[in-house]
C-alpha positions as CSV (number, residue, x, y, z in Angstrom):
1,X,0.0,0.0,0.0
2,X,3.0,2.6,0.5
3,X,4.6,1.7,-2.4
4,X,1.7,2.1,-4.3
5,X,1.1,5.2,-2.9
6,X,4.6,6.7,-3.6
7,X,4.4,5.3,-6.6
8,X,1.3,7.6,-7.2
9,X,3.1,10.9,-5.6
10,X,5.8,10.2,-7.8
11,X,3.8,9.6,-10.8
12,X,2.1,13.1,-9.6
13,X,5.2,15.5,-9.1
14,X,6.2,14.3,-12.2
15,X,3.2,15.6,-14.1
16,X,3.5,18.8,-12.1
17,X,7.1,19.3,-13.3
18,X,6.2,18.6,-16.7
19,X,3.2,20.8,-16.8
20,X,5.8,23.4,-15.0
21,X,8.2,23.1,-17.7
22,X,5.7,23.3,-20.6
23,X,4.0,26.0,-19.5
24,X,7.4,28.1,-20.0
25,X,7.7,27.0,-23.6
26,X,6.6,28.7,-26.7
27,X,6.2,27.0,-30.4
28,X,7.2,23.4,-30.3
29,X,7.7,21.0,-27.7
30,X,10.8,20.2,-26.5
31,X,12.2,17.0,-26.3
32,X,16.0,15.3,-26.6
33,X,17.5,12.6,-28.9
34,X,19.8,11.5,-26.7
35,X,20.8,11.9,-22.5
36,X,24.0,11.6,-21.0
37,X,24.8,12.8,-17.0
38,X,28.3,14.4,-18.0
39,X,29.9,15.3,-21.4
40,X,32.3,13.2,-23.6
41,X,35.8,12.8,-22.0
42,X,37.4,12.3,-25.1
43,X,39.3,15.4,-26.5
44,X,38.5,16.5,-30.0
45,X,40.5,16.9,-33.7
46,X,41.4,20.0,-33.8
47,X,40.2,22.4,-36.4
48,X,43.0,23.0,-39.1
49,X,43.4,25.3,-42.1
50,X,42.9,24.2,-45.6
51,X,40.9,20.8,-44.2
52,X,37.7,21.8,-43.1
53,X,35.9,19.4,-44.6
54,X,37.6,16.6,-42.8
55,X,36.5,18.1,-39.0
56,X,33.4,16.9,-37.2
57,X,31.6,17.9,-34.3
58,X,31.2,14.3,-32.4
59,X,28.7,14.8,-29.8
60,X,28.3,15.1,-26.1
61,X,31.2,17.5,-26.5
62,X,31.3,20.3,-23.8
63,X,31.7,23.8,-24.9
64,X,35.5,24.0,-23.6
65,X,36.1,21.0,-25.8
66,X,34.5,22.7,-28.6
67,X,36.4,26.1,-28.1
68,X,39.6,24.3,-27.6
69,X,39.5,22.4,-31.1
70,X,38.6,25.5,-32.9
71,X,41.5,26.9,-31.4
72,X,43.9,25.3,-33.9
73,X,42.7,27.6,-36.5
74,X,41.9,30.7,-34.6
75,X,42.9,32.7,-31.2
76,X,40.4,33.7,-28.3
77,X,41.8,37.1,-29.8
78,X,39.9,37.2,-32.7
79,X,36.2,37.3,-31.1
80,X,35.5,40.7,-31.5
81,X,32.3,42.2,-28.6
82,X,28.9,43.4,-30.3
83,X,26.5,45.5,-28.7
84,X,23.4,45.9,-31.4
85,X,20.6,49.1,-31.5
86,X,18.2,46.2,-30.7
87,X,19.9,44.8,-27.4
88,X,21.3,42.1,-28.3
89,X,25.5,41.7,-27.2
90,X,28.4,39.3,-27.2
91,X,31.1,38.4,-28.6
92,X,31.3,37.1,-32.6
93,X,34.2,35.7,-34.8
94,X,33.8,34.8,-38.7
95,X,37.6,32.8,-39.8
96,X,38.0,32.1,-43.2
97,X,39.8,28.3,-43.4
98,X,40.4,28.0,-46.9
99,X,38.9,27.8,-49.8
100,X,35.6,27.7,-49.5
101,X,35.0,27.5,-46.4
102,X,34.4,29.7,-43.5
103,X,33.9,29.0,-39.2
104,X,31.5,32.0,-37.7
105,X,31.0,31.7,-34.1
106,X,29.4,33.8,-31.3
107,X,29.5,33.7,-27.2
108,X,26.8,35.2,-25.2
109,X,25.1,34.9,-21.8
110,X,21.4,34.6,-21.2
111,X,20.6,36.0,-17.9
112,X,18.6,34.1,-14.8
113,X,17.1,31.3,-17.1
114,X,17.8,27.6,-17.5
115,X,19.2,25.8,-20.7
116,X,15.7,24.5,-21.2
117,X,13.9,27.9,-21.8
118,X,17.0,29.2,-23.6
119,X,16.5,25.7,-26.3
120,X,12.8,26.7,-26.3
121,X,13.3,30.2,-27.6
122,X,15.6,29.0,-30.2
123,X,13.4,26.6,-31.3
124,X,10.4,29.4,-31.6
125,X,10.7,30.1,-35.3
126,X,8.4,33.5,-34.4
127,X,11.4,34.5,-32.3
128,X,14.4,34.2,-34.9
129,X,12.1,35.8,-37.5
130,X,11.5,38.6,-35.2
131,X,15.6,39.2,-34.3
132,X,16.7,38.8,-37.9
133,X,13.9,40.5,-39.6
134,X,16.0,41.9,-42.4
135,X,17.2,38.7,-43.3
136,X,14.9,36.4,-42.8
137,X,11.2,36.4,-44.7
138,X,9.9,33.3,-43.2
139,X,10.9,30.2,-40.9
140,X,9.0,27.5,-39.9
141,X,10.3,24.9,-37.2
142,X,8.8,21.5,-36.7
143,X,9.4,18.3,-34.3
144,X,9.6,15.5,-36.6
145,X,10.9,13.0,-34.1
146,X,12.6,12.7,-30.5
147,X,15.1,15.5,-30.5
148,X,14.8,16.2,-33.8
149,X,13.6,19.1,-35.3
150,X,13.0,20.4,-39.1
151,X,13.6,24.1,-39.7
152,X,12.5,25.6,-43.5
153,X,14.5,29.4,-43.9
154,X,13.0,31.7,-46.2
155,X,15.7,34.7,-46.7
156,X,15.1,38.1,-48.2
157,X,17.2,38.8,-51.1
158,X,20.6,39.8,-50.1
159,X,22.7,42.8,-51.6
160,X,26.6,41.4,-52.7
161,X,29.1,42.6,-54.7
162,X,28.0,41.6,-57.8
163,X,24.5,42.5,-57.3
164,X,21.5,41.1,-55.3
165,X,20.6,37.8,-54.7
166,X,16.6,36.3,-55.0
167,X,14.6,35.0,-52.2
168,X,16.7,31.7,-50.9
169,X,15.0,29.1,-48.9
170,X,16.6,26.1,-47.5
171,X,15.7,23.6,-44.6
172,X,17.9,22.5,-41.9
173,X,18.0,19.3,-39.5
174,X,18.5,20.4,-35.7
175,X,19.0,17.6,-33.9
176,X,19.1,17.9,-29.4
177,X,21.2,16.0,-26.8
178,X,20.6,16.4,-23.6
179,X,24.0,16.3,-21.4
180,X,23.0,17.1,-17.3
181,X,21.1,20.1,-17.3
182,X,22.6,20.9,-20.6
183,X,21.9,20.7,-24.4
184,X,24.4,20.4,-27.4
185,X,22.0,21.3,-30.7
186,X,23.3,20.2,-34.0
187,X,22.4,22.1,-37.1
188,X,23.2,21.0,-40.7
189,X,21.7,21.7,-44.1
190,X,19.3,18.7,-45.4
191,X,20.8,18.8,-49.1
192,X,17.9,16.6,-50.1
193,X,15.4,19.0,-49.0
194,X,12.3,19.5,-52.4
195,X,11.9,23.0,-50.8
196,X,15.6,23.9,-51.0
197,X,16.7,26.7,-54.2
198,X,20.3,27.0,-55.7
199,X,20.7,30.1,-54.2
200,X,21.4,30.1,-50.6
201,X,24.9,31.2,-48.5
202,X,26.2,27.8,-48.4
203,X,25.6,24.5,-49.6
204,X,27.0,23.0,-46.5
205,X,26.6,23.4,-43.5
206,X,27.4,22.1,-39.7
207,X,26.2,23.8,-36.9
208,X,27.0,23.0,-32.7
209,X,25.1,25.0,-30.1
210,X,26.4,24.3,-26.5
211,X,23.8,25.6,-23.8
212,X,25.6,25.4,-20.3
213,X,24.1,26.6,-17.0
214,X,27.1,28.8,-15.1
215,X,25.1,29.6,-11.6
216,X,22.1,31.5,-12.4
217,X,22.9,32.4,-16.1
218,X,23.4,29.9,-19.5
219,X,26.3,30.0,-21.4
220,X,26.0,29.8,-24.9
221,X,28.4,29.1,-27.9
222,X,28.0,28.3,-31.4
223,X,30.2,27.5,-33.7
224,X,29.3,26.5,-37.4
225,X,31.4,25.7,-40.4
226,X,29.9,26.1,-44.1
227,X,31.2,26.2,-47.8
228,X,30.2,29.1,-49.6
229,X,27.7,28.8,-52.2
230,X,29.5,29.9,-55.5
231,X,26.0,30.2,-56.9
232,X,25.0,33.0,-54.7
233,X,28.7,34.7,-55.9
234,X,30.0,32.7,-59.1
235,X,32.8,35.3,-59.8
236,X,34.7,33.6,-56.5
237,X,34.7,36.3,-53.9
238,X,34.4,34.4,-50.6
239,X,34.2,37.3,-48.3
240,X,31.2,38.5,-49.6
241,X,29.1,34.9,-49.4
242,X,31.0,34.4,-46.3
243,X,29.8,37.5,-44.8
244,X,26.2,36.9,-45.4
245,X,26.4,33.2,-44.1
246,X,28.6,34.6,-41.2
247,X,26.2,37.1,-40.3
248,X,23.4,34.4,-39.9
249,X,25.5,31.9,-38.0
250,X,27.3,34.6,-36.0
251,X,25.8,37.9,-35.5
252,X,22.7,36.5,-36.1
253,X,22.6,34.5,-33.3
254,X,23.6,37.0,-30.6
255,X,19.5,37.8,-30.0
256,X,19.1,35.2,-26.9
257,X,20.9,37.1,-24.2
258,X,18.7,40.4,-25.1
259,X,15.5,37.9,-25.0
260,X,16.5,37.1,-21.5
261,X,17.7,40.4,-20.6
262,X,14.2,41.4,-19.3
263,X,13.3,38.6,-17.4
264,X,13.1,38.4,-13.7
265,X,15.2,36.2,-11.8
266,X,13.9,32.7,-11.9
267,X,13.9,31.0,-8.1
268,X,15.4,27.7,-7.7
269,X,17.0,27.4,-11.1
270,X,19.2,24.0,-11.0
271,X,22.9,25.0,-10.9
């Protein structure tokens, strides 16, 4: 009779913690692919010039870990601090590694949340549209399976140095693992997407997003490597495709600590 009725509180607070959590999220659910209780003690490849192609994000990596590979290629110097008219702050780097291809990467700090709200308003397509509004047109996200999510960009036409490009759309594959109380988000481009046109920044594309709670606050890096799309700029002028692709993976994504900036502190966050 105990045991059935612990059973049943159990059963209880979990609903309540559920119905908590939900309650803080906006646009799809959340949900993980995969859980681990500590990150991935194996060190990474690092990053090198001229071989981009060949580097890979594993998974379960910790932020550090990421940082640290990129390092081969790039020094903490190089992140350069942004402070936008609309709020949003941190610190950005775009490297070009040859050829091709290019790294962008941003640092920020989303005040008095948890990693979970900060996935949440990532994962709100109204909210990127909203903080890149003269970039993006449209942007639908969608939960197609357990920590998996399908996100179809619709871009404004972009000025470069040959012109202007059309509308681009393209869909991307985000995929969540949930590490502790953190999440690692992996973004690439789904090259067999109908919806996908020839014009787009980059025609590859690999994306990590580390979300790591630091006391009260969430740290949060990204770091994405993509080739440049030589049919958005044919006449082979990588800083100008790299820019606009930079701008999206690193500037662009500098919006969460202003979203967060306003909130109140949040009581009995998990540390």
């Amino acid at each position: 009779m105990v045991t059935r009725t612990v059973y049943a509180l159990l059963i209880i607070l979990l609903a309540l913690v559920a119905a908590a959590e939900s309650a803080e999220m906006t646009g799809v659910r959340i949900t993980f692919n995969k859980y681990r209780r500590t990150y991935e003690n194996a060190s990474l490849r690092k990053l090198k010039y001229g071989n981009a192609e060949e580097f890979t994000f594993g998974r379960f990596h910790s932020m550090s870990a990421i940082d640290d590979a990129m390092s081969g290629c790039r020094s903490s110097s190089s992140f350069k601090h942004h402070i936008a008219n609309d709020g949003r702050e941190g610190f950005y780097c775009s490297t070009r590694l040859g050829g091709d291809w290019v790294l962008a990467e941003s640092k920020q700090i989303a005040k008095n949340c948890r990693p979970v709200e900060v996935l949440s308003a990532y994962l709100d397509g109204a909210n990127q549209k909203k903080w890149n509004e003269d970039k993006v047109q449209d942007i639908k996200i969608t939960r197609t399976g357990m920590g998996i999510y399908k996100q179809m960009m619709v871009l404004k036409p972009q000025r470069v140095l040959t012109g202007k490009t059309t509308v681009m759309r393209y869909t991307q594959i985000i995929r969540v693992d949930k590490i502790g109380d953190g999440y690692n988000a992996f973004v690439e481009l789904d090259v067999n997407a109908k919806s996908n046109t020839k014009q787009r920044p980059f025609d590859i594309l690999a994306v990590n997003v580390c979300l790591e709670q630091v006391g009260n606050d969430v740290h949060i890096y990204a770091a994405g490597l993509m080739r440049v799309n030589r049919s958005v700029v044919p006449n082979l002028i990588v800083f100008d495709a790299s820019g606009i692709a930079g701008a999206m993976a690193g500037k662009g994504t500098l919006w969460l600590s202003s979203h967060f900036a306003t909130k109140p502190p949040v009581m009995g966050i998990a540390k």
